[in-house]
C-alpha positions as CSV (number, residue, x, y, z in Angstrom):
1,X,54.6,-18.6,1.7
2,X,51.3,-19.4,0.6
3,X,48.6,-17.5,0.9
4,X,45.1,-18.1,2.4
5,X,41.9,-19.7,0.6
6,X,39.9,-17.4,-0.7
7,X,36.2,-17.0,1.1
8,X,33.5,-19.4,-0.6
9,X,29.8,-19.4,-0.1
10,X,29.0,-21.2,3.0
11,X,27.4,-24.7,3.0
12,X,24.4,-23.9,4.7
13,X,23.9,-20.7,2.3
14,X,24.6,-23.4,-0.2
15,X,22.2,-25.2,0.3
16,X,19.3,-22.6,0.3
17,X,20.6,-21.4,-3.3
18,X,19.9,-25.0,-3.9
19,X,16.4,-24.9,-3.1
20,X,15.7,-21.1,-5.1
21,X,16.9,-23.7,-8.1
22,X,13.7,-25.8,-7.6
23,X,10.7,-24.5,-8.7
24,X,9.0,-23.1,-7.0
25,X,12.0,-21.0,-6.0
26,X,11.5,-18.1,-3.9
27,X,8.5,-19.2,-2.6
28,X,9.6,-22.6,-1.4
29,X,12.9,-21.0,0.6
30,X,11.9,-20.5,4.3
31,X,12.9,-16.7,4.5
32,X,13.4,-17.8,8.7
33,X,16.0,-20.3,7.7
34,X,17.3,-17.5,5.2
35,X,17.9,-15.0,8.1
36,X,19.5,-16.9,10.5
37,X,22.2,-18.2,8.1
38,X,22.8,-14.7,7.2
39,X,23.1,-14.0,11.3
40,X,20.1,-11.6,10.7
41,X,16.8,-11.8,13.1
42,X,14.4,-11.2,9.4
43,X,14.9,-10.8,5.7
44,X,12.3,-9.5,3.4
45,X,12.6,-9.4,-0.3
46,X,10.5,-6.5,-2.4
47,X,10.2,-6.1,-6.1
48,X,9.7,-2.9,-8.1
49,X,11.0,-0.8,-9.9
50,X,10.6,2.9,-11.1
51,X,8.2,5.0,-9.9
52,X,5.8,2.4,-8.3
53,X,6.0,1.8,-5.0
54,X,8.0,-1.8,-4.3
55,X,5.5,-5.0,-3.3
56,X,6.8,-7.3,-0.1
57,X,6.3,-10.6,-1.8
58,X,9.0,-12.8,0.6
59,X,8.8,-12.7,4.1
60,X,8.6,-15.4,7.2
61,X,4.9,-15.8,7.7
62,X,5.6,-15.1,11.4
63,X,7.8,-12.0,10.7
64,X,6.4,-9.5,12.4
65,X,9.2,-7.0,12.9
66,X,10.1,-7.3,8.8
67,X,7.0,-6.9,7.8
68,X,6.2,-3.9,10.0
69,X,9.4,-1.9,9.0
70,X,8.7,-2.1,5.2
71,X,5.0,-1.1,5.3
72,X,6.9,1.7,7.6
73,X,9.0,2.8,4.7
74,X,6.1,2.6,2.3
75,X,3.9,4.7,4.6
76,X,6.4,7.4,5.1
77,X,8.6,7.2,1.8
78,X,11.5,6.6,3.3
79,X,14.3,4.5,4.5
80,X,16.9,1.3,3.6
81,X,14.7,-0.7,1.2
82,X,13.8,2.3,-0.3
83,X,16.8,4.2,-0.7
84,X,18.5,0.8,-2.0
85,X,16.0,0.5,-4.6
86,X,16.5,4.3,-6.1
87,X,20.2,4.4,-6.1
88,X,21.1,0.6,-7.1
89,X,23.7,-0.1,-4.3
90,X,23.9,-2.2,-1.2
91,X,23.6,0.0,2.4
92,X,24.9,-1.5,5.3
93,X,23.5,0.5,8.9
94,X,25.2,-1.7,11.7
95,X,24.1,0.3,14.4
96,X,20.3,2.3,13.5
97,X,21.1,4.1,17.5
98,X,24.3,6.0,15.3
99,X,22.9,7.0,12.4
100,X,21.9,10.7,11.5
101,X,18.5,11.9,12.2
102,X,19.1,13.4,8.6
103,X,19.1,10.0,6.6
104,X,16.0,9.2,7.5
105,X,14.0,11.8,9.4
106,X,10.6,10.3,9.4
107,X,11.2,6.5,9.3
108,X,14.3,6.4,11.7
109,X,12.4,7.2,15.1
110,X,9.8,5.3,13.9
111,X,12.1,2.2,13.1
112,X,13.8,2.5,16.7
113,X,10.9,2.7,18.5
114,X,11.2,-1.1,17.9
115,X,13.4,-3.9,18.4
116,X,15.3,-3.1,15.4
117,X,18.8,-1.9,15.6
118,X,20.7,-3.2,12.4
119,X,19.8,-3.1,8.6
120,X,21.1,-4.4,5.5
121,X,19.6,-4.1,1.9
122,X,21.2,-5.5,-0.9
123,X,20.2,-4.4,-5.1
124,X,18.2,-6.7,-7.0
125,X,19.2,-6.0,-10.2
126,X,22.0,-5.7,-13.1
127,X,22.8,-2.6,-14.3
128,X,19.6,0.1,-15.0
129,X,17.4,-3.0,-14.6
130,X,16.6,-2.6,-10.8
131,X,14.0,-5.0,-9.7
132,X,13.7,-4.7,-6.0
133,X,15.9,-5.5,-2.9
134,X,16.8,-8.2,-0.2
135,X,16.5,-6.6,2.9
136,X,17.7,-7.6,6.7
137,X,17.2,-6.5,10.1
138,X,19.0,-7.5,13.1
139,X,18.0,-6.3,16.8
140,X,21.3,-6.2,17.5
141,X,23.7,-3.9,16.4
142,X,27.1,-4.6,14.6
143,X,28.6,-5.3,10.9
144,X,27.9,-8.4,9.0
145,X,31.0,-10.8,9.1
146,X,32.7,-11.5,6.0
147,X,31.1,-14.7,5.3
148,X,27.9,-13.6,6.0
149,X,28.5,-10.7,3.3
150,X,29.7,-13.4,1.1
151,X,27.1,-15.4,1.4
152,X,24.3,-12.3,1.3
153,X,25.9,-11.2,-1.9
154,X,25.4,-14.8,-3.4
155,X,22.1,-15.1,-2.3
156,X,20.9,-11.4,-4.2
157,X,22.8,-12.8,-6.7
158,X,20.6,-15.8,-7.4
159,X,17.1,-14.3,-6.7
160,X,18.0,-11.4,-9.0
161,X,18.8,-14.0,-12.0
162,X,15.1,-15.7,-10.8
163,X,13.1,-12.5,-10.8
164,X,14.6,-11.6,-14.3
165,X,13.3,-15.5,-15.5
166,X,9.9,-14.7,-14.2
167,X,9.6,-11.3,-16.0
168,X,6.5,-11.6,-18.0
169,X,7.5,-12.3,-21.4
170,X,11.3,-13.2,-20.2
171,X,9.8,-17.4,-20.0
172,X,6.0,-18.6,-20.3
173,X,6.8,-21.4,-17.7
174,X,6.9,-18.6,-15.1
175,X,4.5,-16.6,-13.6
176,X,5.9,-12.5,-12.8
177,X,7.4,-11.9,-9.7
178,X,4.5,-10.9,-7.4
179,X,2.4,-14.2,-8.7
180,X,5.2,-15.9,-5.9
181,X,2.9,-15.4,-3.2
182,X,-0.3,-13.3,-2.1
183,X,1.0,-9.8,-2.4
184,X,1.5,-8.6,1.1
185,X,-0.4,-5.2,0.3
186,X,-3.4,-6.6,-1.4
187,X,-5.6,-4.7,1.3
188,X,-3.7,-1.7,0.7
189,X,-4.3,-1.8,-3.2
190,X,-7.9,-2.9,-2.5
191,X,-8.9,0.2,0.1
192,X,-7.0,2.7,-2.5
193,X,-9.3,1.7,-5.0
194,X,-12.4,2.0,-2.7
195,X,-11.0,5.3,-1.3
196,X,-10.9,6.3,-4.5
197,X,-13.9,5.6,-5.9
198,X,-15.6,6.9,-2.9
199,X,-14.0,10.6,-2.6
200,X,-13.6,10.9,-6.4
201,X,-10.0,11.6,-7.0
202,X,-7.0,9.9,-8.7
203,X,-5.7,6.4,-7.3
204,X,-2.2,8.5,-6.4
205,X,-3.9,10.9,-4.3
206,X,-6.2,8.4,-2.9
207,X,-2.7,6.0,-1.6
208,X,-1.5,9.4,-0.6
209,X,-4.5,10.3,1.8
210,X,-3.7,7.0,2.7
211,X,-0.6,6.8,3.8
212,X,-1.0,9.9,5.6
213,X,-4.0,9.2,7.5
214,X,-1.9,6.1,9.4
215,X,0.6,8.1,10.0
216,X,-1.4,10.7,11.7
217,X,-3.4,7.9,13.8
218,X,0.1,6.0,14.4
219,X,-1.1,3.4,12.9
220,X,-0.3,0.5,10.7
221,X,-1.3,1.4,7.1
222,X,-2.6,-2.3,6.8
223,X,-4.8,-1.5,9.5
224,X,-6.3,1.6,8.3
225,X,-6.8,-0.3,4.7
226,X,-8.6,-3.1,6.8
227,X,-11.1,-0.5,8.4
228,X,-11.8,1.3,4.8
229,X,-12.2,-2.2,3.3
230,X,-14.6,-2.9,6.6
231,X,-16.2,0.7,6.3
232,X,-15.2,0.9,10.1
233,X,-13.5,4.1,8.6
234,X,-14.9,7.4,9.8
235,X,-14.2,10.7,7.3
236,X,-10.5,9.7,5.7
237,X,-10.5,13.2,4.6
238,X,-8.5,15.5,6.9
């Protein structure tokens, strides 16, 4: 009796590791096109690593729901991205409604107060060397099928093995990983250093004020950077 084929990467995930093998990459893929292969309604990718906070640097420039669930995570510390990042290994959430209140006891309410109800986040990395994560949300619950795992796996795969190229120092022909696109908290890093500057105290402490400040408001924390950067800020000191 013989036995079945084993699964291959699909053709139409095929053909978008095709594309992340012209230059220039990452930044050429349509992260939409990405997404629904994968069955997923967004995908983000963020790099970092260690202590510093990981930069969303791929993302559909309509994506409003991806976008807004990892500046979420980086406001309150917390989450998929996040925990994928510290501990090197894939999480799959099917179903956000199920999950303990414990996982996530900040970001989770937060998270379904939206449309979300799925996530996936997938390692970038090899080993120690953790660069970042590819991370999906679905507004649907349920399980990624078998392909789609396949084809998710194969597609971390290949932007892990392009990050590591664009390392600085790894090849001069490429630029580092966050040169593959306007970094997505620009305004962040920009009011932080204002905030800073302005109330006298470290950069850390200044982000920290930050962050806290939209989460008291309920707000985006790209926002509240916008009004510091705008001095539309009142006191940010609480």
């Amino acid at each position: 009796m013989s036995s079945s084929p084993p699964f291959a990467v699909g053709p139409r995930m095929t053909a978008l590791l095709d594309i992340l093998g012209s230059p220039p990459g990452l930044g050429l893929l349509p992260a939409d096109g990405c997404a629904q292969v994968l069955g997923l309604s967004c995908v983000t990718v963020s790099a970092g690593a260690g202590r510093h906070a990981p930069e969303l640097i791929w993302h559909a420039p309509d994506d409003h729901l991806g976008t807004l669930l990892e500046d979420l995570q980086y406001t309150l510390g917390e989450g998929p991205t996040l925990d994928c990042i510290q501990h090197g290994r894939a999480l799959s959430i099917p179903d956000l409604a199920a999950l303990d209140d414990a996982r996530w006891p900040l970001f989770l309410p937060e998270a379904l107060q939206g449309p979300a109800r799925a996530a996936f986040a997938f390692p970038l990395g090899i080993g120690a060397v953790q660069l970042g994560a590819f991370t999906g949300y679905r507004t649907a619950p349920g399980p990624l099928t078998l392909q789609q795992q396949l084809d998710a796996q194969a597609f971390t795969n290949t932007v892990t093995f392009l990050l590591l190229a664009m390392l600085p120092g790894a090849d001069p022909q490429h630029d580092p990983p966050t040169d593959l696109a306007t970094l997505h908290r620009a305004e962040i890093h920009q009011a932080t250093g204002m905030l800073s500057i302005r109330e006298d105290i470290p950069l850390d402490q200044a982000l920290l004020r930050l962050r806290s400040r939209a989460y008291t408001l309920g707000r985006p924390i790209i926002d509240v950077a916008r009004d510091i950067i705008d001095r539309r800020d009142s006191a940010t000191s609480d």
